[in-house]
DRENBAKOL-807982 format. One line per field, with one value per residue (C-alpha): residue in one letter; x, z, y. Coordinates in steps of 0.02 Angstrom, whole numbers, plus 50000, padded with zeros to 5 digits. Each point is the difference from the previous one (the first is absolute). Example, Ala and Ser with C-alpha at 12.3 -4.5 7.8 and 13.67 -1.06 7.14 Angstrom:
2
resn = c(A,S)
px = c(50615,50069)
pz = c(50390,49967)
py = c(49775,50172)
# end
This chain:
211
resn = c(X,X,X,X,X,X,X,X,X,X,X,X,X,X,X,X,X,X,X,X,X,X,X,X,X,X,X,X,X,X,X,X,X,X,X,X,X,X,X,X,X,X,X,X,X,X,X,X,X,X,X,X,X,X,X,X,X,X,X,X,X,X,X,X,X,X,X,X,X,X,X,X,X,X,X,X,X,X,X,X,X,X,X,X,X,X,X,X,X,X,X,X,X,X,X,X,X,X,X,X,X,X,X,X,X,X,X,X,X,X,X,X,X,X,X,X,X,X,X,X,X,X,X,X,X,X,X,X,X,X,X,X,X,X,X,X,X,X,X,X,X,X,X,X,X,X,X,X,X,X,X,X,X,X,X,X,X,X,X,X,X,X,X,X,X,X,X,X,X,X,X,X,X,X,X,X,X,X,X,X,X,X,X,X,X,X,X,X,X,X,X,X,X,X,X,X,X,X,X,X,X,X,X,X,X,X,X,X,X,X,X)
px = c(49146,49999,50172,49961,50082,50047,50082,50136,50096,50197,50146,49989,50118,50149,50037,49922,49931,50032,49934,49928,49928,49955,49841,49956,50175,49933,50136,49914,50082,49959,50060,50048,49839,49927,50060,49924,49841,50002,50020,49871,49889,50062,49982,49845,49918,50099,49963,49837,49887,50034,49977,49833,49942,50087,50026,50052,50164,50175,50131,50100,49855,49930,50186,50038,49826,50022,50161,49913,49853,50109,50095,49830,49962,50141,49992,49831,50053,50152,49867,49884,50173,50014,49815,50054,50162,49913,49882,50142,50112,49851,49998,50176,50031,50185,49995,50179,49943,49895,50054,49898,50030,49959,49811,49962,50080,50027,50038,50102,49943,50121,49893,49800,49870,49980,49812,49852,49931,50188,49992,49848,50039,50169,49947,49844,50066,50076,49853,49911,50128,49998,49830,50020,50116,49878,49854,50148,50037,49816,49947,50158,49944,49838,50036,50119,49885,50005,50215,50031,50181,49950,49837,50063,50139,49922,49860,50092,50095,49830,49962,50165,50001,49819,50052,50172,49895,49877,50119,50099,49847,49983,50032,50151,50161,50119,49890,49895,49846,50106,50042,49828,49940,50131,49970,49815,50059,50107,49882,49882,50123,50107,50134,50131,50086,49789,49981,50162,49986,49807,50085,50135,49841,49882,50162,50038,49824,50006,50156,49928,49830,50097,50101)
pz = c(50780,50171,50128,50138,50153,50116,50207,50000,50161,49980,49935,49882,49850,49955,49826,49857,50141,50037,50157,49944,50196,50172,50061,50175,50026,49842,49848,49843,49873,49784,49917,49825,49933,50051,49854,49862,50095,50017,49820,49943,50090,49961,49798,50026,50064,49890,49843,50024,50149,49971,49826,50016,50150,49923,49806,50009,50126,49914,50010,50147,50091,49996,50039,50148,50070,49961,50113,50126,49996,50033,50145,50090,49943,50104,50122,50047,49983,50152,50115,49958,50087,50141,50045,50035,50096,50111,50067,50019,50092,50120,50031,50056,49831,49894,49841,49914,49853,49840,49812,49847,49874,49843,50051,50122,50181,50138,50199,50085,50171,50153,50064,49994,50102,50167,49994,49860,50048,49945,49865,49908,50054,49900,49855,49960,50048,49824,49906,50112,49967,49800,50013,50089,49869,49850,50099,50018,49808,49951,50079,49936,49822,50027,50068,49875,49869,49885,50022,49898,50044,50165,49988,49865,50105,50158,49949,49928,50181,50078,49879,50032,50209,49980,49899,50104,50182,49892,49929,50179,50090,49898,50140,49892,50134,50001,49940,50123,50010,50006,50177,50020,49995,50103,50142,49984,49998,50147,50108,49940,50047,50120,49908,49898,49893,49944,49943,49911,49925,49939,49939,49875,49948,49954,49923,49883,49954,49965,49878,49920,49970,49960,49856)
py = c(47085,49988,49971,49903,50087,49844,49980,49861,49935,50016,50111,50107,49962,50103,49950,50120,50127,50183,50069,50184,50050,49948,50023,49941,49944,49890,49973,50053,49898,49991,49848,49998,49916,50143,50133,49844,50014,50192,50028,49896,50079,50181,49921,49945,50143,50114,49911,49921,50068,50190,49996,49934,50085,50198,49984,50166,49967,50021,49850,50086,50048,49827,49922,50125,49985,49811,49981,50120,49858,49860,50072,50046,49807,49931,50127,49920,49829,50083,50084,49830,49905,50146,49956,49843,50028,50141,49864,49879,50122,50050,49799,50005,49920,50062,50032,49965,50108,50010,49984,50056,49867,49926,49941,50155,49999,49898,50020,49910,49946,49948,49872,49937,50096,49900,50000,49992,50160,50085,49918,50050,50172,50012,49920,50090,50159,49992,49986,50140,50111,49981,50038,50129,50064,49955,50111,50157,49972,49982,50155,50092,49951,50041,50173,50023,49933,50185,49976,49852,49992,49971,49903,49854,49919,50042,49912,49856,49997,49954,49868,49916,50010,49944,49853,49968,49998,49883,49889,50005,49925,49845,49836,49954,50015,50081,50131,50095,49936,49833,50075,50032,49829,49948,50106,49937,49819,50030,50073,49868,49849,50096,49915,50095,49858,49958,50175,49994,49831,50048,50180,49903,49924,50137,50087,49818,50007,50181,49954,49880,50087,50155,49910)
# end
């Protein structure tokens, strides 16, 4: 399943985090939902997508290559974050840091973009990027395609950025395409507080339609 990869305005919390590397001058942090989250994924891959896809794999080969799979995973759910922050830092924008967490990651924003325009371009620079990422990890897989232990989880990497820029772009704030429609609503209105009042909006409906 897909992690949405989200921008939030504030602090980034302490509690439960451990900041692994700066990047940027950017505080890299991994909360502890993060290893719950990691592991399912490693289990599920190990247990139920190799198996099907290569029969043939032993148990540590689909467990190593399984935890190798995850950590790409959230490593593209990171660079998904950086696309975001690069934009936001080229705005004059800080970025107090980002944290990998239970339900993907998250980037904490000093302040809102001044204008519509920066807006739009920070928030779908995150989506552009992860599909950037699934087109890399498609045409590694398909390259690779006679090197299964390459081609199977590179392949599944490109389903999964495809499907977390998709799922990223819905008009639900705070997700991305949340952002989207805001910007639009802004430049539309040329008033901020309308474009955030109708983004709570699509993102309630998106709740409720998602439940």
């Amino acid at each position: 399943m897909p992690h949405p990869a989200r921008q939030v305005t504030g602090a980034p919390r302490a509690a439960g985090r451990l900041t692994i590397a700066w990047i940027w001058g950017i505080p890299i942090s991994v909360h502890v939902s993060w290893l719950l989250v990691f592991a399912l994924v490693a289990g599920s891959l190990a247990a139920g997508y190799f198996p099907e896809r290569q029969p043939g794999w032993g148990a540590a080969t689909r467990w190593v290559l399984g935890a190798l799979t995850s950590l790409a995973f959230f490593a593209s759910v990171l660079v998904h974050e950086l696309g975001h922050s690069r934009v936001a830092l080229r705005h004059g924008i800080p970025i107090r840091g980002i944290t990998l967490f239970v339900f993907g990651g998250v980037a904490q924003i000093g302040r809102e973009p001044g204008s519509p325009g920066a807006e739009f371009r920070i928030a779908i620079a995150g989506p552009l990027t992860s599909l950037a990422l699934a087109a890399i990890f498609g045409g590694v897989g398909t390259v690779g395609g006679s090197m299964a232990l390459v081609s199977v989880p590179a392949l599944w990497l490109a389903r999964i950025n495809l499907a977390v820029a998709l799922f990223n772009l819905l008009p639900g704030f705070p997700l991305d395409g949340g952002r989207v429609l805001r910007a639009a609503v802004w430049a539309w209105t040329g008033s901020f507080d309308r474009a955030n009042r109708a983004a709570a909006a699509s993102g309630e409906l998106l709740a409720l339609v998602l439940i």
